[in-house]
C-alpha angles and dihedrals in degrees: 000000000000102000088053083049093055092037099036102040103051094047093052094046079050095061106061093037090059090048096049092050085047084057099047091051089052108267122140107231120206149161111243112251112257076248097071101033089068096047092053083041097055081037090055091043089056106048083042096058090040094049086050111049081049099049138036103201083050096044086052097056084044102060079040095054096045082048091049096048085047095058097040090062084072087064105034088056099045106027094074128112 
């Protein structure tokens, strides 16, 4: 508990504070369209499946990082006030 407490505090204090210093510096800050989303999301998926039928290393982060989105959906779910 305490380890997610130190990790997971300081980086999302950390977020607002750098948008609103992004603001303040005269950046528009906005959230992408669903639009787009999905079109970043099919690129990704793409390049993704094509990286990794060309490298294992690649192929490897890439199984850790679908189990590890998997599993963070739990949280993500459930972890909201």
């Amino acid at each position: 508990m305490a380890n997610i407490e130190y990790s997971l505090s300081p980086n999302e204090s950390m977020q607002f504070e750098a948008l609103k210093n992004m603001a303040a510096s005269g950046v528009d800050v906005r959230k992408f369209s669903p639009q787009l989303t999905q079109k970043l999301k099919r690129a990704w998926l793409n390049v993704a499946r094509s990286s990794a039928s060309k490298n294992k290393s690649f192929r490897r982060v890439l199984i850790s990082l679908r189990k590890f989105r998997k599993d963070y959906w739990i949280w993500h779910d459930l972890g909201k006030i």
